[in-house]
C-alpha positions as CSV (number, residue, x, y, z in Angstrom):
1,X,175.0,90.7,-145.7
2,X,177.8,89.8,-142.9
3,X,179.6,88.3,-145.7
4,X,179.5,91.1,-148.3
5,X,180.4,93.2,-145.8
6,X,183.7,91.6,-144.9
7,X,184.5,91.4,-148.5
8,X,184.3,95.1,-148.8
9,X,186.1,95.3,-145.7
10,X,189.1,93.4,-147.3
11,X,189.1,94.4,-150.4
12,X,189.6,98.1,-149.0
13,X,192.9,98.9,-148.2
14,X,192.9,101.2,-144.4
15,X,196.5,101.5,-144.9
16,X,198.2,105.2,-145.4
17,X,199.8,105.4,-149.0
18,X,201.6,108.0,-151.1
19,X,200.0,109.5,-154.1
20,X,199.3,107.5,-157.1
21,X,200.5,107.4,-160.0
22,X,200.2,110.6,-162.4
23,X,196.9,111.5,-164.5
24,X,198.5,110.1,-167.5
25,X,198.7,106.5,-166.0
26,X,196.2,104.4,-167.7
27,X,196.6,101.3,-165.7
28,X,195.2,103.1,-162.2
29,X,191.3,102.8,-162.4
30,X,190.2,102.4,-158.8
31,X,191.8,103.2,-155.3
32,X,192.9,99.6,-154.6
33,X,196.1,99.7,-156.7
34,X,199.3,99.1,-155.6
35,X,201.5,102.3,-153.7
36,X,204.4,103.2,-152.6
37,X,204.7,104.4,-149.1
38,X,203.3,107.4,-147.7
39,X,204.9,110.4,-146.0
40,X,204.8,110.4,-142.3
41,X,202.9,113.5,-142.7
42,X,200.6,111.8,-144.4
43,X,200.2,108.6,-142.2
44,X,199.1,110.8,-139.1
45,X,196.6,112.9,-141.1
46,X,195.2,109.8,-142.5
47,X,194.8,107.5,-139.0
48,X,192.9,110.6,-137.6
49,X,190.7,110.7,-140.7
50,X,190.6,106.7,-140.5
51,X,190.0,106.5,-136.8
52,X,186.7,109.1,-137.6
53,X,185.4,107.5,-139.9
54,X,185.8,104.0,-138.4
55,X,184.1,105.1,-135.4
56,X,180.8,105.4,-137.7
57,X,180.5,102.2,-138.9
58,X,177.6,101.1,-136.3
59,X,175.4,103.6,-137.9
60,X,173.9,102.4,-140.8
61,X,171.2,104.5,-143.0
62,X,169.4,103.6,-145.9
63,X,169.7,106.1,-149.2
64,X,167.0,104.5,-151.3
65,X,163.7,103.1,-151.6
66,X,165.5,99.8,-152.0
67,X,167.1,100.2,-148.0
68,X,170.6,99.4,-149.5
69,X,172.8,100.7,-147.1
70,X,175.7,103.3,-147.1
71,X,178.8,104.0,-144.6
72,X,177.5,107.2,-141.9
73,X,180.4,109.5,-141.7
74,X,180.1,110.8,-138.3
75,X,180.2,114.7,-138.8
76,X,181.2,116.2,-135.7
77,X,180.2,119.6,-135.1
78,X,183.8,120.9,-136.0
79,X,185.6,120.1,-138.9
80,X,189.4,119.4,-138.9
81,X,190.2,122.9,-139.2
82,X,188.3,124.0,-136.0
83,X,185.8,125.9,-137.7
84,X,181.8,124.8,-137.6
85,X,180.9,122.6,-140.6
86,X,179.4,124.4,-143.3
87,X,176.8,123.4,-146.0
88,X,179.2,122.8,-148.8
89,X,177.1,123.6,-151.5
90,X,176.2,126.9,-149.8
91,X,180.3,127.5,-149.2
92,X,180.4,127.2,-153.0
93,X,177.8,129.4,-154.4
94,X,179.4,132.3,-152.8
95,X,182.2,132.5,-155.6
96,X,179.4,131.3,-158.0
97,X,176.8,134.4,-157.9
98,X,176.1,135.1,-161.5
99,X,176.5,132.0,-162.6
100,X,174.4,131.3,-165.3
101,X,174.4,134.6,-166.3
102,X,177.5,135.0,-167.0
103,X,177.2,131.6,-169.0
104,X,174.0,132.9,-171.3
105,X,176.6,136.0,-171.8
106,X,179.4,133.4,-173.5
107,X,176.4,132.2,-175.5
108,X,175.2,135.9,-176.6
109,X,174.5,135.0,-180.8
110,X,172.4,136.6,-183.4
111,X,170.4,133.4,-184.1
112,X,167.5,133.4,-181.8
113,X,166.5,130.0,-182.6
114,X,170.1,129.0,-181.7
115,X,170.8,130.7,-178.8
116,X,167.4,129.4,-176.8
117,X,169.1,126.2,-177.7
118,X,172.2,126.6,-176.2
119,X,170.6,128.5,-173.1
120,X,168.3,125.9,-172.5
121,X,169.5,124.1,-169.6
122,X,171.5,127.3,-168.3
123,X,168.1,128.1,-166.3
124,X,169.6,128.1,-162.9
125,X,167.9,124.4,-161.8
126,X,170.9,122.7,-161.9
127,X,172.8,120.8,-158.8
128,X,175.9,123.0,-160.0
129,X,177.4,120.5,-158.5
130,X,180.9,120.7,-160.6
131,X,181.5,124.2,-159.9
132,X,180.7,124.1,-156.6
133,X,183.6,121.7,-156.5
134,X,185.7,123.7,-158.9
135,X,185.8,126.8,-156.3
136,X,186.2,124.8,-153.4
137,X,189.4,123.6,-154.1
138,X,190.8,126.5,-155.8
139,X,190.2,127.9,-152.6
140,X,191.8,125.4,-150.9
141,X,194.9,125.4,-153.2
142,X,194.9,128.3,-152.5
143,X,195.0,128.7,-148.8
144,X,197.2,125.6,-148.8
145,X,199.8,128.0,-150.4
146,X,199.8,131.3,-149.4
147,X,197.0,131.3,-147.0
148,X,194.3,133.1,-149.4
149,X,191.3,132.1,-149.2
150,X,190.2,134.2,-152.3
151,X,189.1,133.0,-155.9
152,X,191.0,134.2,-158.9
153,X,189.5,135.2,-161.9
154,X,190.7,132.8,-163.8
155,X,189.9,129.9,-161.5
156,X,185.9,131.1,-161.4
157,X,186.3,130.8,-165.3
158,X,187.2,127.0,-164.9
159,X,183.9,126.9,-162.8
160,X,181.9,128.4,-165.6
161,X,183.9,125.8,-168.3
162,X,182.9,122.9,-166.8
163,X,179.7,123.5,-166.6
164,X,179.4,124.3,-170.0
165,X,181.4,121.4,-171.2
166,X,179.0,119.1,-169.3
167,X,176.1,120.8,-170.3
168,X,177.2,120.1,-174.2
169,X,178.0,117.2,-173.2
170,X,174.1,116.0,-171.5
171,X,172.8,117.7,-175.3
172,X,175.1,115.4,-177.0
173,X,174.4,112.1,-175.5
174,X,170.7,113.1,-175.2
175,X,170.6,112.6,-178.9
176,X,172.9,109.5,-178.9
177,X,170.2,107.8,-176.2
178,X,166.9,109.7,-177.9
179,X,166.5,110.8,-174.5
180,X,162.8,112.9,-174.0
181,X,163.4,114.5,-170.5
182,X,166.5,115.7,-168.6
183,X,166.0,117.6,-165.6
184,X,162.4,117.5,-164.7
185,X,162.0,119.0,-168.5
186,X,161.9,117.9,-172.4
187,X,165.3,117.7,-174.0
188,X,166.3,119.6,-176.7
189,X,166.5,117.1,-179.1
190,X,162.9,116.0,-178.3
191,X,161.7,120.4,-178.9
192,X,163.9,121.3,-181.8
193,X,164.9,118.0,-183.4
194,X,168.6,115.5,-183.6
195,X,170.3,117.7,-186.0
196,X,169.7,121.1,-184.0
197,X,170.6,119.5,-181.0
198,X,173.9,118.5,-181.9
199,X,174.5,121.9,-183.4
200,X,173.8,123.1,-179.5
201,X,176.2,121.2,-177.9
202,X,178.8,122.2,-180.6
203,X,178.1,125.6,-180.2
204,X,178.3,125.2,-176.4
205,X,181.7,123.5,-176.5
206,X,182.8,126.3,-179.1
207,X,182.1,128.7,-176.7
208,X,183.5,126.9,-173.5
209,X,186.7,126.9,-175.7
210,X,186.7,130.5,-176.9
211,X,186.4,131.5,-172.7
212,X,189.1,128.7,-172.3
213,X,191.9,130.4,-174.4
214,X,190.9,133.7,-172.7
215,X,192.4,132.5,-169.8
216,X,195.5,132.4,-172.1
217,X,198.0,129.5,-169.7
218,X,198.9,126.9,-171.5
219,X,199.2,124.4,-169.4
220,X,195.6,124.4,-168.6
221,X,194.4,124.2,-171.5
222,X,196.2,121.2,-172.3
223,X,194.2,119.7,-169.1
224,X,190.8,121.1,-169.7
225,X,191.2,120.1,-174.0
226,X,191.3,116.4,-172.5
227,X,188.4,116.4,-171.1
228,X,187.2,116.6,-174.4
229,X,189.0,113.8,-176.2
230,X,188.4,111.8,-173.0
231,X,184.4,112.6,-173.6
232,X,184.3,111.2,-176.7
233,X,186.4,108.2,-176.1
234,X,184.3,107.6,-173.4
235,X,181.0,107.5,-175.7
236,X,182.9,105.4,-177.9
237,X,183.3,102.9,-175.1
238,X,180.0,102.6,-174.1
239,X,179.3,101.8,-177.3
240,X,181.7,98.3,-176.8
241,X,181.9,95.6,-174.6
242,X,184.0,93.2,-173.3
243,X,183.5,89.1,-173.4
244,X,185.9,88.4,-170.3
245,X,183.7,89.1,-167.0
246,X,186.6,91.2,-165.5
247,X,187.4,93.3,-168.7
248,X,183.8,94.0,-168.5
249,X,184.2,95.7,-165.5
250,X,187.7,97.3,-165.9
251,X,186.1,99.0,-169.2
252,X,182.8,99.5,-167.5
253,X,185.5,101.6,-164.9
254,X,187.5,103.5,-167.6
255,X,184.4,104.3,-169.3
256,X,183.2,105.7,-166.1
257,X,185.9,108.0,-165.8
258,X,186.0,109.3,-169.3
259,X,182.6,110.3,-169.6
260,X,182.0,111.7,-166.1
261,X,185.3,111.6,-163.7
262,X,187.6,113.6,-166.2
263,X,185.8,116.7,-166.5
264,X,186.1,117.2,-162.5
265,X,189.1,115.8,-162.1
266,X,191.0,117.9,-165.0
267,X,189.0,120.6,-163.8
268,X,190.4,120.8,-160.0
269,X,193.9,119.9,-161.1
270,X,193.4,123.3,-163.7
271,X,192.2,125.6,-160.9
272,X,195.6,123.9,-158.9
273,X,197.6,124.5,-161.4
274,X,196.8,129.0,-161.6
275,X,196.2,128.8,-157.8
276,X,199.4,126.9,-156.5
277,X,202.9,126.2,-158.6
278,X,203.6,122.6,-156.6
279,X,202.8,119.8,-158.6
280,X,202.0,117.6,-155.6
281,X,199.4,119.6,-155.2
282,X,198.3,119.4,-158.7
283,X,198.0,115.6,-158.0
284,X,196.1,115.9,-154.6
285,X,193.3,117.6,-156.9
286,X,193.4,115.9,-160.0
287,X,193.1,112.3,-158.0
288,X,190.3,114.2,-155.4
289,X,188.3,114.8,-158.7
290,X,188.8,111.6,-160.3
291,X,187.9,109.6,-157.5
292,X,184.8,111.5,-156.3
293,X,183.8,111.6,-159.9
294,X,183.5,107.8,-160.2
295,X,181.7,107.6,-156.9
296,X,179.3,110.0,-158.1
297,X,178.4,108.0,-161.3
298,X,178.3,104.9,-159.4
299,X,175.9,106.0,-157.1
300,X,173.7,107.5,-160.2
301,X,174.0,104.0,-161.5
302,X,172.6,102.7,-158.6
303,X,170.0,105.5,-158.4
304,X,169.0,104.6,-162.2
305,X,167.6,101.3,-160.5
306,X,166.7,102.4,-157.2
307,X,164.7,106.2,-157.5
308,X,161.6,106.7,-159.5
309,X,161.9,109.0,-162.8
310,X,159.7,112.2,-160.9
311,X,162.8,111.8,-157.9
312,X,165.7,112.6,-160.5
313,X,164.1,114.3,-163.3
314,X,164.9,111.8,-166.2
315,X,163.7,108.5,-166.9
316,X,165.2,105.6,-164.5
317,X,166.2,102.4,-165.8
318,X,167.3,104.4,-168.8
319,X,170.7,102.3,-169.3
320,X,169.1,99.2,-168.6
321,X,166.8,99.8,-171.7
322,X,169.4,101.2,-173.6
323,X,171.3,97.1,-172.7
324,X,173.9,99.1,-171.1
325,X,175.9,97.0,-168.1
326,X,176.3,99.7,-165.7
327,X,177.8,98.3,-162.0
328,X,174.7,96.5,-160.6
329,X,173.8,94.7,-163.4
330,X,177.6,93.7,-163.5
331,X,177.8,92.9,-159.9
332,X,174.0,91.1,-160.5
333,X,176.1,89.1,-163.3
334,X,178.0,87.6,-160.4
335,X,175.0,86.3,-158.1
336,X,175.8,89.2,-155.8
337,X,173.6,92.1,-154.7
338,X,174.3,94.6,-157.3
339,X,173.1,97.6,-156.1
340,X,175.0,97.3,-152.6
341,X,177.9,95.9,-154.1
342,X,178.1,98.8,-156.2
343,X,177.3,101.2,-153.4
344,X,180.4,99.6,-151.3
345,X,182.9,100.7,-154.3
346,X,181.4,103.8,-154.2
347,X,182.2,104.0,-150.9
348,X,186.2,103.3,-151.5
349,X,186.6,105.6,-153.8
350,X,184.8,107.8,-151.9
351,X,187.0,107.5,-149.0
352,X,190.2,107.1,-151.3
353,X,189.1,110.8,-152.2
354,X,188.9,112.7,-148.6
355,X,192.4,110.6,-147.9
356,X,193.7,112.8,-150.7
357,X,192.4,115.9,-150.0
358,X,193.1,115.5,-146.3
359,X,196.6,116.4,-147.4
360,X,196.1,119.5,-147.5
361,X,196.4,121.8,-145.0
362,X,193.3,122.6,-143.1
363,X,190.6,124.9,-144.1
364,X,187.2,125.1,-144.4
365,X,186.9,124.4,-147.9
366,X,188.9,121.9,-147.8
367,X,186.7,120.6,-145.0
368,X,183.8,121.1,-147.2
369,X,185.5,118.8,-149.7
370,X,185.3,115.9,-148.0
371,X,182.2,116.7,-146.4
372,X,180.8,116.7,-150.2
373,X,182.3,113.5,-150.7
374,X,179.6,111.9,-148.5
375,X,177.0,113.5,-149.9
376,X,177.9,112.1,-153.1
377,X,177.1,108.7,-151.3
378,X,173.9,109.8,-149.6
379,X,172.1,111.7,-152.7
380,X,168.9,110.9,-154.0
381,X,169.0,112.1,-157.4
């Protein structure tokens, strides 16, 4: 243990850097890459964020049946902003009353059959847990630049496309794995059939689109159409392999990001993009997204593993059967413990993310942001 522990330890940069490089660079996969140096600005709001966290590593909790153990953030009873923490996901829904409703309303067709489809999963039992994230930064872009602490239009709508491009998504690769349950329920491939099922998704996607060009900037819909591409690029991958150990990982990485970090990373740099006009701040969100978005699949790797199939409401060891190399099996691959080993990268990007956002100025959504980050780490399904 003491010896994967300092491993993680040094392989975890502490120091304060800059930004990294732009969304388009493909050679940045993780947090560890090389920068240039910070701002001072940057370096003190960092080592206060460090010096916090760092003061939390005695307390060690377990976040699975497995007792594999995670980094304790210590959550004061103030955030950085002065103000008490707040539940994130309860900070989020305000902007997000209506929700689903307003999703089943994008999805209004004459085709009964069709439409229950498409609805299915818009039942409300979701985490929500990219639109929650959606609406928290546009808020904090927002205050960042003028102080306003109020959602546009516009940026809600990004919320709703997200979903609904994720949601297509979960249809989609439900047929590719002949998946029988998502979310405590059957899936709609295993109800209505393959063929009907991808006709869902499409029709989902076609709508998310349709609401997208309603918005009517350019600019973001060049980021939100990537998400797309990026989607399918990212099926293709998992589809491959690599023989070289570390390929195998690097395109177990980019993989990750495609198929589950792009949607919420070109989804916060959108809301950035109508909410504030600096492109530093642009970055700040799209690397917040990216980097709690690999975190968050890392963990549900590990939680594929770890949780039983009742706990996250879709059959567990799902990728294992499918001979998918996810990051314990990788890790496993080199006589290390795989689960904990992917829990630690987790754990970098996860703090690579709240450096980011930290950047902005304070607020409590932006508060809530990196409070979410550590839930990512501590979830149970």
């Amino acid at each position: 243990m003491a010896s994967c522990w300092w491993r993680w330890r040094r392989g975890c940069s502490w120091r304060p850097a800059a930004r990294s490089p732009g969304p388009g660079s493909p050679d940045r996969v993780g947090p560890c890459g090389p920068r240039p140096a910070a701002t001072a600005c940057a370096q003190i709001s960092y080592f206060n964020l460090v010096k916090s966290l760092t003061s939390a590593f005695p307390n060690m909790y377990s976040i699975s049946r497995l007792h594999h153990t995670t980094l304790a953030v210590d959550c004061c009873s103030k955030t950085q902003s002065g103000e008490k923490y707040t539940d994130p996901f309860k900070l989020g829904r305000r902007d997000l009353k209506g929700l689903y409703e307003d999703i089943r309303k994008e999805l209004l067709i004459s085709a009964t059959e069709l439409k229950e489809m498409s609805q299915y999963y818009f039942d409300g039992k979701g985490k929500a847990f990219r639109p929650i994230i959606v609406v928290l930064m546009a808020r904090a872009c927002n205050t960042h630049y003028n102080n306003s602490r109020d959602v546009q239009a516009s940026q809600r709508a990004i919320a709703l496309i997200a979903e609904m491009i994720h949601t297509a998504s979960l249809v989609h690769d439900d047929v590719i794995d002949d998946a029988s349950s998502r979310r405590g329920k059957h899936t709609v491939n295993k109800i209505w059939g393959e063929k009907k099922a991808v006709l869902a998704g499409d029709l989902i996607l076609s709508a998310a689109s349709i609401a997208l060009a309603r918005i009517g900037n350019t600019t973001v819909i060049s980021i939100l159409t990537q998400v797309i591409e990026d989607l399918v690029r990212g099926e293709f991958l998992q589809l491959g392999s690599k023989e070289n150990e570390n390929e195998r990982f690097a395109h177990y990485l980019e993989k990750t990001f495609k198929k589950t970090a792009s949607l919420i990373a070109n989804s916060c740099k959108a809301v950035s993009v109508l909410g504030c006009p600096d492109p530093v701040v642009h970055e700040i969100a799209y690397q917040y997204g990216k980097n709690v978005g690999i975190a968050f699949q890392l963990i549900d790797d590990v939680l594929d593993f770890t949780s039983c199939s009742d706990q996250m409401g879709k059959p567990t060891s799902a990728d294992l059967k499918l001979g998918l190399a996810t990051g314990p099996v990788l890790f496993a691959c080199r006589q290390s413990d795989g689960v904990q080993q992917t829990t630690y990268l987790a754990q970098r990007y996860c703090h690579e993310a709240i450096r980011e956002i930290s950047k902005l100025r304070p607020s409590p959504e932006r508060d809530a942001l990196i409070q979410l980050s550590e839930t990512v780490l501590t979830r149970d399904k």
